[in-house]
VOTOR-546455 format. One record per residue (C-alpha): residue in one letter; z, y, x. Coordinates in steps of 0.5 Angstrom, whole numbers. Example, Ala and Ser with C-alpha at 12.3 -4.5 7.8 and 13.67 -1.06 7.14 Angstrom:
+---------+-------+-------+-------+
! residuo !    c3 !    c2 !    c1 !
+---------+-------+-------+-------+
!       a !    16 !    -9 !    25 !
!       s !    14 !    -2 !    27 !
+---------+-------+-------+-------+
end
This chain:
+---------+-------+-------+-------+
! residuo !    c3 !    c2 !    c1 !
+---------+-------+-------+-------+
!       x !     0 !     0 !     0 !
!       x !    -1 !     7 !     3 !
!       x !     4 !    12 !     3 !
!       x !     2 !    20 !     4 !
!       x !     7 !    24 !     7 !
!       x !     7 !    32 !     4 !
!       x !    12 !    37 !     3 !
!       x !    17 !    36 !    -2 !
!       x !    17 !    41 !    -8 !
!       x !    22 !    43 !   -13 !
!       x !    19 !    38 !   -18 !
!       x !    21 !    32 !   -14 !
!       x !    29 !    34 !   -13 !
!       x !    31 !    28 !   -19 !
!       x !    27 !    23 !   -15 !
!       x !    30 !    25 !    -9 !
!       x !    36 !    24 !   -12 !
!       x !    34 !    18 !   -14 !
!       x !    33 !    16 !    -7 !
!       x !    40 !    17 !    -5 !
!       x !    43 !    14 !   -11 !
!       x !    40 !     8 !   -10 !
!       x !    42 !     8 !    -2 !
!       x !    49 !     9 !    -4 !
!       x !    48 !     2 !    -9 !
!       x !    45 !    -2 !    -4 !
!       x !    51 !     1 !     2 !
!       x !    57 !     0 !    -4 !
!       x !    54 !    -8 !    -5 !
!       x !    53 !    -9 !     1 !
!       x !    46 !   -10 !     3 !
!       x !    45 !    -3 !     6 !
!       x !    51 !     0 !    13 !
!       x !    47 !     7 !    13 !
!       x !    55 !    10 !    14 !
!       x !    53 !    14 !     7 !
!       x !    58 !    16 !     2 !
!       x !    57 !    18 !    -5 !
!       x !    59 !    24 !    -7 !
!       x !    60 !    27 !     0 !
!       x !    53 !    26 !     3 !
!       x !    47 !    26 !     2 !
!       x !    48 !    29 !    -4 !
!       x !    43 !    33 !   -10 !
!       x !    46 !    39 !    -6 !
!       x !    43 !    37 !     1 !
!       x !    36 !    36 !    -2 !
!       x !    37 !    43 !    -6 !
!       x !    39 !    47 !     1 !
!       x !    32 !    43 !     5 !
!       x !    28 !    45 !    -1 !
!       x !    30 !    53 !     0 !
!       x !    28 !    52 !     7 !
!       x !    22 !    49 !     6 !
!       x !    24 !    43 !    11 !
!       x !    24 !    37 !     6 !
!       x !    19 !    31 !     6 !
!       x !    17 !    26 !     2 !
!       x !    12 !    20 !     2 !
!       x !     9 !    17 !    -4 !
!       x !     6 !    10 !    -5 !
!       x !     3 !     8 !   -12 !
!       x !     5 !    14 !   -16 !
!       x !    12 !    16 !   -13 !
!       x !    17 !    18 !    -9 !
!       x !    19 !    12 !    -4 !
!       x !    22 !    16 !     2 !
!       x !    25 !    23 !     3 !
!       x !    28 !    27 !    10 !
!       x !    28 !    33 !    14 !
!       x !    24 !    36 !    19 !
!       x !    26 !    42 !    23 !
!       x !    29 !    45 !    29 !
!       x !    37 !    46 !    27 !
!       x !    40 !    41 !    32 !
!       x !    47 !    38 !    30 !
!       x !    53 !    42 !    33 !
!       x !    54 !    35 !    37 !
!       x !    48 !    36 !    40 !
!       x !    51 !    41 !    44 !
!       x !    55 !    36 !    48 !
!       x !    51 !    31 !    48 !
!       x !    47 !    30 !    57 !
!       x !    40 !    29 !    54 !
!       x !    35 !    27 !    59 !
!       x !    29 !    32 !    56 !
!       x !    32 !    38 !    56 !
!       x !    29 !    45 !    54 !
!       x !    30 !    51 !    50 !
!       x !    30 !    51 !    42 !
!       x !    22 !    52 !    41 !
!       x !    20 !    45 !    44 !
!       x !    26 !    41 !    40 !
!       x !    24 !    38 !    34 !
!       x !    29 !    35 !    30 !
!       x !    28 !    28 !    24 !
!       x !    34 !    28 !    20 !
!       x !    37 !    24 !    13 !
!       x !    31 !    20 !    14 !
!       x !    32 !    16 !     7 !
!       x !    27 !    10 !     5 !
!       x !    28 !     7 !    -2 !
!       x !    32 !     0 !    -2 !
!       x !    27 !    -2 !    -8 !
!       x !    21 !    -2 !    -4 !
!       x !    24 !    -3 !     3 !
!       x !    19 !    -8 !     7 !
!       x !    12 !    -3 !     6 !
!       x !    14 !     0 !    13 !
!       x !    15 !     7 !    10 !
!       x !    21 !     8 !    15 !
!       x !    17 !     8 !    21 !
!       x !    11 !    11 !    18 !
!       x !    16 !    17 !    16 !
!       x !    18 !    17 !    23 !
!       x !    11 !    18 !    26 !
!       x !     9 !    23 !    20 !
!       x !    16 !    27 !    24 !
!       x !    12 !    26 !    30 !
!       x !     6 !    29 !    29 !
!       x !     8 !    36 !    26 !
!       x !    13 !    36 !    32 !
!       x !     6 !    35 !    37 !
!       x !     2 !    40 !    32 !
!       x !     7 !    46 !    33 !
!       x !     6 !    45 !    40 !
!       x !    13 !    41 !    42 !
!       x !    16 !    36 !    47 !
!       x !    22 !    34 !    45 !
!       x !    24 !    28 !    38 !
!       x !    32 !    27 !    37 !
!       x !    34 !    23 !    32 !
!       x !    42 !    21 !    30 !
!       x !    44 !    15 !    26 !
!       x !    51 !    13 !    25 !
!       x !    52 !     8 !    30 !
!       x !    54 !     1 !    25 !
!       x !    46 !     3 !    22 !
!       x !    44 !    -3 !    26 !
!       x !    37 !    -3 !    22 !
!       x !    35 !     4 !    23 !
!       x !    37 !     3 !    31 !
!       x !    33 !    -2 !    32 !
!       x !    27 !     1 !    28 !
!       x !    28 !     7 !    32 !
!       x !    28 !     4 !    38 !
!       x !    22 !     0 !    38 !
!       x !    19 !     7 !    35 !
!       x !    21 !     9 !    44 !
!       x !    27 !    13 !    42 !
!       x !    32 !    12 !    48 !
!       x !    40 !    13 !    45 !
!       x !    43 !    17 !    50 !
!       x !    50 !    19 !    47 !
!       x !    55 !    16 !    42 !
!       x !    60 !    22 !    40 !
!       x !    66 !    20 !    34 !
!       x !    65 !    26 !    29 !
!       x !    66 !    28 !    22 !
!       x !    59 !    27 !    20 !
!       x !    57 !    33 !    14 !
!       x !    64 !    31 !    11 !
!       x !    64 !    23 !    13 !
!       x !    70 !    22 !    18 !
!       x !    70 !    17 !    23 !
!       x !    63 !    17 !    25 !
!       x !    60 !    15 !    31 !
!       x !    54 !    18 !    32 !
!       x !    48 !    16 !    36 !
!       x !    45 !    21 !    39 !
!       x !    37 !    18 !    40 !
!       x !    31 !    21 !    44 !
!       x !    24 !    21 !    45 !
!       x !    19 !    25 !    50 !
!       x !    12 !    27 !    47 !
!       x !     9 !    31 !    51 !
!       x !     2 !    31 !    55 !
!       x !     0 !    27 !    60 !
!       x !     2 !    33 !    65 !
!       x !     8 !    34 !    62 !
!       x !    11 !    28 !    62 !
!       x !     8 !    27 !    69 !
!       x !    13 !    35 !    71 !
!       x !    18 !    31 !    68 !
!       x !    17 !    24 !    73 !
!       x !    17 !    29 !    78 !
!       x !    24 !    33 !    76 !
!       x !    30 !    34 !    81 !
!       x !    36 !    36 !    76 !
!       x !    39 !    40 !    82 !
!       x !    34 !    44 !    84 !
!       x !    32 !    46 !    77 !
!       x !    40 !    49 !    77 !
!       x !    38 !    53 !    84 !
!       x !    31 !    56 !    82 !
!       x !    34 !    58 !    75 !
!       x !    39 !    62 !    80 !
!       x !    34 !    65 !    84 !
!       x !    30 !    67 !    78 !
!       x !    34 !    72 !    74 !
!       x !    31 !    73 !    67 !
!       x !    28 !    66 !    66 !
!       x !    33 !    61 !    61 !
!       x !    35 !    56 !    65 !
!       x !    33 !    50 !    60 !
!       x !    27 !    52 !    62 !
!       x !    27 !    49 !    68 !
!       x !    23 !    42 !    70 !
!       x !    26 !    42 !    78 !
!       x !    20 !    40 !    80 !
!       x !    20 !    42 !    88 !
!       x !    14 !    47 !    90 !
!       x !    10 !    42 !    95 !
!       x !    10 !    37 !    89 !
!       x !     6 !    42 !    85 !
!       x !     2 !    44 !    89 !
!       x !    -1 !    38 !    91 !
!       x !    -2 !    36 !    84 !
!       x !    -5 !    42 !    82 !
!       x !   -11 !    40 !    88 !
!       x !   -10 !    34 !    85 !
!       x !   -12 !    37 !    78 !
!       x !   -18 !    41 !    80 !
!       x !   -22 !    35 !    84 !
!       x !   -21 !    31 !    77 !
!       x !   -23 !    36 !    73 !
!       x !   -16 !    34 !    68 !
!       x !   -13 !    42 !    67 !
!       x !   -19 !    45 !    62 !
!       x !   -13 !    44 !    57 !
!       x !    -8 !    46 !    59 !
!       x !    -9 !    52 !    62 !
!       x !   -12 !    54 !    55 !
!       x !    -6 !    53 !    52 !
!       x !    -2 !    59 !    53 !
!       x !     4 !    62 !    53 !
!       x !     7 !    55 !    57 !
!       x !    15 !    54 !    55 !
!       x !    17 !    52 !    62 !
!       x !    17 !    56 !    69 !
!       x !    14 !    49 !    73 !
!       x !     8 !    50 !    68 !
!       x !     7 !    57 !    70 !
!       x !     8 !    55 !    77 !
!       x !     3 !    49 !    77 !
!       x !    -2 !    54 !    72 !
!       x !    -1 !    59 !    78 !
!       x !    -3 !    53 !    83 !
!       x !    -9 !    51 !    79 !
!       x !   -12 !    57 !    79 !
!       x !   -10 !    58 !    86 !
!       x !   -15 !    53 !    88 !
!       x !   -21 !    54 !    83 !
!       x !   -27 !    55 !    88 !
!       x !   -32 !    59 !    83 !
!       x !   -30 !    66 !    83 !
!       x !   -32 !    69 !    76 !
!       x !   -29 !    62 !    73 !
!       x !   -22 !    64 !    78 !
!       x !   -22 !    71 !    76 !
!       x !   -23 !    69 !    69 !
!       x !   -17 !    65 !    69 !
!       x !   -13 !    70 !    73 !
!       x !   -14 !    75 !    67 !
!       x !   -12 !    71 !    62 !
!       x !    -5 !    68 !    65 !
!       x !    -3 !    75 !    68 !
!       x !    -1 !    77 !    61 !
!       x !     3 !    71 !    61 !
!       x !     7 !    72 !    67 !
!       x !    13 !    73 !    66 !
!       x !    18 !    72 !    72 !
!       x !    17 !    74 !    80 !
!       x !    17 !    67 !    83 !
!       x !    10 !    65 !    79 !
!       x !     7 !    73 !    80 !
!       x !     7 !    71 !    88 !
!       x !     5 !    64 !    88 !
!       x !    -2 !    66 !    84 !
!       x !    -6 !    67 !    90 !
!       x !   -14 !    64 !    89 !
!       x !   -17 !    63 !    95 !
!       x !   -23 !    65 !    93 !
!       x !   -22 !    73 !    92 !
!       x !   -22 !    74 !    99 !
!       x !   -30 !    72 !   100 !
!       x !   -31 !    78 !    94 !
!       x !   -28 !    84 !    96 !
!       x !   -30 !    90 !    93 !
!       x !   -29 !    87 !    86 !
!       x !   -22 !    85 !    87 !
!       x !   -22 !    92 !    89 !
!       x !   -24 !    94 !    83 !
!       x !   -19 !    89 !    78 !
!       x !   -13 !    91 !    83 !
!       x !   -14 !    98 !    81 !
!       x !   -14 !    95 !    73 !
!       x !    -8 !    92 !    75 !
!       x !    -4 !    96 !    78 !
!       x !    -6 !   101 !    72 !
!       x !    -3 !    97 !    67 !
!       x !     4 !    97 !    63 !
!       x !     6 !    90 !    64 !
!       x !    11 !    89 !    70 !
!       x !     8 !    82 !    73 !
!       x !     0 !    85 !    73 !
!       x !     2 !    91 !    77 !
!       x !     6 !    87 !    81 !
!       x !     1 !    82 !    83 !
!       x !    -4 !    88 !    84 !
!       x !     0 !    91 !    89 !
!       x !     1 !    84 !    92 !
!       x !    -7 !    82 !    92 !
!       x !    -8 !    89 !    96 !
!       x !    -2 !    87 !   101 !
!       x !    -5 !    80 !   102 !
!       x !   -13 !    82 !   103 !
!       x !   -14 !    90 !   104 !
!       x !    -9 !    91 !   111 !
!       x !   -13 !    89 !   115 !
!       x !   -19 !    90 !   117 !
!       x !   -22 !    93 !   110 !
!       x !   -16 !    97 !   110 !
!       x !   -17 !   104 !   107 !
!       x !   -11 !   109 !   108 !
!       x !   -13 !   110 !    99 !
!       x !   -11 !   104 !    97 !
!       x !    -4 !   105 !   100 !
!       x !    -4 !   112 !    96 !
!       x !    -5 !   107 !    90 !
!       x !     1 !   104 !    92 !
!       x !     5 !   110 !    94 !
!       x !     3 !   114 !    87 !
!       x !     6 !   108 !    83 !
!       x !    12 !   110 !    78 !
!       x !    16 !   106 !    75 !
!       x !    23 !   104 !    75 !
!       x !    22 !    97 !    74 !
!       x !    26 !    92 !    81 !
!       x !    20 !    88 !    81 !
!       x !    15 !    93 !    81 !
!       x !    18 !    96 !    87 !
!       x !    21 !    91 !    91 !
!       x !    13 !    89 !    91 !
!       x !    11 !    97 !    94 !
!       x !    17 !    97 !    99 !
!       x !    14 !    90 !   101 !
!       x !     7 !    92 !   102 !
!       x !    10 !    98 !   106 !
!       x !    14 !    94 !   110 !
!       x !     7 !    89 !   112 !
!       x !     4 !    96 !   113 !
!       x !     9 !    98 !   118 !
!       x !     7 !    91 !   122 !
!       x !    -1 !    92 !   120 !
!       x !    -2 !   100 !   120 !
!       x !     4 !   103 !   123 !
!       x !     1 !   109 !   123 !
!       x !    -1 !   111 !   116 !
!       x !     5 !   107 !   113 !
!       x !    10 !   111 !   118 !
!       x !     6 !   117 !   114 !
!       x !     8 !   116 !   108 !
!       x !    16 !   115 !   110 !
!       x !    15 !   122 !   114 !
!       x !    12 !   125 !   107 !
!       x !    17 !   122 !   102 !
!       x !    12 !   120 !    98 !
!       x !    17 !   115 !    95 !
!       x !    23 !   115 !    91 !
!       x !    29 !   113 !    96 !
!       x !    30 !   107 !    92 !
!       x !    24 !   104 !    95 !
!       x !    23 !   108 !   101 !
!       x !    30 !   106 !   104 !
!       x !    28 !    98 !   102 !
!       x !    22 !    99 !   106 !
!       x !    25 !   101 !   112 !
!       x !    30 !    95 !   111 !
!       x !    25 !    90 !   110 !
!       x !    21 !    93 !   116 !
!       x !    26 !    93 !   121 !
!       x !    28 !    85 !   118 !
!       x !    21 !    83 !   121 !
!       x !    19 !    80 !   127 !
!       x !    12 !    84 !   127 !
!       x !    16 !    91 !   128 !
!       x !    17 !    92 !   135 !
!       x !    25 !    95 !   137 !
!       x !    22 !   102 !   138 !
!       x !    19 !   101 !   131 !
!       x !    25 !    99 !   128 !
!       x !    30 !   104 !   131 !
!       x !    26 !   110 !   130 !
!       x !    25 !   108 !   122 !
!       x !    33 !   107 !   121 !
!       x !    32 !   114 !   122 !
!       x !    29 !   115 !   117 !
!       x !    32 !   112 !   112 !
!       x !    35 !   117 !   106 !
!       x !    42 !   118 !   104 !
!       x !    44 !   117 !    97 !
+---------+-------+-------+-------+
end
């Protein structure tokens, strides 16, 4: 019999009821052990609140209602206790709660289609992470769930929705991509917790852990196959390791029109300095004068991340000998109050004093920045291998006190 799974209406409150009514006959003669109470929980009422929320679900076979649950993201306060092996923030967690099959037409595999019917709309809205609970004496909901992939992670005693002395087990399961689940094979939990300190303004739970040699290789990896099409159109990414293997990806992408095309696309979703300053395409160092032209675009623009990367593009291929004492005035004529922008600036300052001491040195002299950058850029410049003694006891002079 085919079952269709929709979005429950007002009109199927009674035979949602109905559902529950016969769960709790088949719990109280002893042919069910859902851990259900009647008149505590699942209620009308429960039905009636997920209607208001638009989150409850039925399934239909043969002209009724055989099958019922809730499908949303409101995690369970327990969950907050609970070690999950997939963690991330809340957009990505999915969540299939009061998942109620009809005791009367037990057998037409409505649970586990319900189940992947929960699984779909959770991989439409772009998500990765499926929890589940069930109380633990369900024995038969545990064993679907498991050969459903799901994983039990934790079992924590609770009172559940008003039924004391459950012990409530906390199931998981991962579904996302290939390159995904292939960041999540390659997570250090430690180093996850030490990038999440060093990037300030980035939630932690959006940290995989994967170590930045390890991207890196993917990525070439994904280039010569050909396997990241997909992925760099699917924007903006949840996770910082995301954006890091993004920013690699495009790094090493060899047709420049294709490259450029990319890096405008992703600059408006970068969103932290560390995956700004990985972006660095090989290719646009064998196309000089329009990268100049987009650099200008860039710093111009009001997104922090996209002049930071401008900055940084005429820090890496204009100092040298394509160097133009004008592109340092794009640099010095920069305002903004914003830490990322000018800590960039003092840096591309600092590496002018290494590669063009004295046109640099002119910009200090003629205090042509604010005193916050002027002074960091003596201090990184004089932190540097490439400025001689002299060089450095001469810009301690000049630094500007506040």
């Amino acid at each position: 019999m085919q079952i269709r799974f929709r979005k429950a209406v007002r009109d199927d409150l009674d035979a949602i009821e109905q559902i529950y009514d016969h769960s709790h006959d088949a719990e109280e003669a002893g042919q069910s052990t859902t851990g259900w109470v009647r008149n505590i929980y699942p209620v009308r009422e429960v039905a009636e609140a997920a209607l208001e929320r638009d989150d409850m679900y039925v399934g239909e076979a043969g002209g009724r209602i055989i099958a019922t649950g809730v499908i949303n993201q409101i995690q369970v306060d327990v969950y907050e206790d609970c070690d999950w092996v997939f963690k991330g923030p809340e957009e990505d967690v999915w969540v299939l709660h009061t998942l109620a099959v009809d005791p009367e037409v037990r057998g037409l595999g409505a649970g586990p289609a319900f189940v992947r019917f929960y699984e779909d709309i959770a991989r439409d809205a772009g998500a990765s992470i499926l929890r589940i609970d069930t109380n633990a004496i369900n024995s038969r909901a545990r064993k679907m769930y498991a050969k459903l992939g799901y994983t039990e992670t934790d079992i924590v005693p609770t009172v559940f929705n008003g039924i004391r002395g459950v012990d409530l087990v906390l199931m998981e399961k991962f579904a996302g991509t290939e390159i995904q689940k292939r960041l999540r094979d390659m997570r250090d939990a430690k180093y996850a917790d030490f990038q999440a300190k060093l990037t300030p303004g980035v939630e932690p739970e959006r940290f995989i852990g994967v170590r930045t040699p390890q991207l890196r290789a993917y990525a070439k990896e994904l280039v010569r196959s050909g396997g990241y099409e997909g992925f760099l159109d699917d924007l903006p990414h949840r996770y910082f390791d995301e954006n890091q293997l993004h920013a690699f990806i495009i790094s090493e992408i060899k047709d420049y029109d294709r490259c450029m095309e990319m890096t405008e696309s992703f600059l408006p979703y970068v969103n932290n300095w560390a995956t700004c300053d990985q972006l660095s395409p090989k290719v646009f160092a064998r196309h000089k004068e329009d990268l100049l032209r987009h650099a200008a675009e860039w710093i111009g623009s009001a997104d922090t991340y996209t002049v930071r990367f401008g900055i940084g593009m005429l820090m890496q291929h204009f100092l040298d000998k394509d160097f133009d004492t004008s592109y340092m005035d794009m640099v010095a004529g920069i305002l903004s109050d914003e830490y990322y922008i000018n800590m960039m600036r003092a840096w591309y300052f600092a590496t002018a004093l290494a590669k063009q001491y004295d046109a640099a040195l002119a910009v200090l002299k003629e205090h042509r920045l604010d005193v916050w950058t002027h002074n960091r850029t003596i201090q990184k410049a004089t932190e540097s291998r490439r400025i001689t003694d002299e060089q450095k006891e001469y810009l301690r002079t000049l630094k500007i006190k506040q």
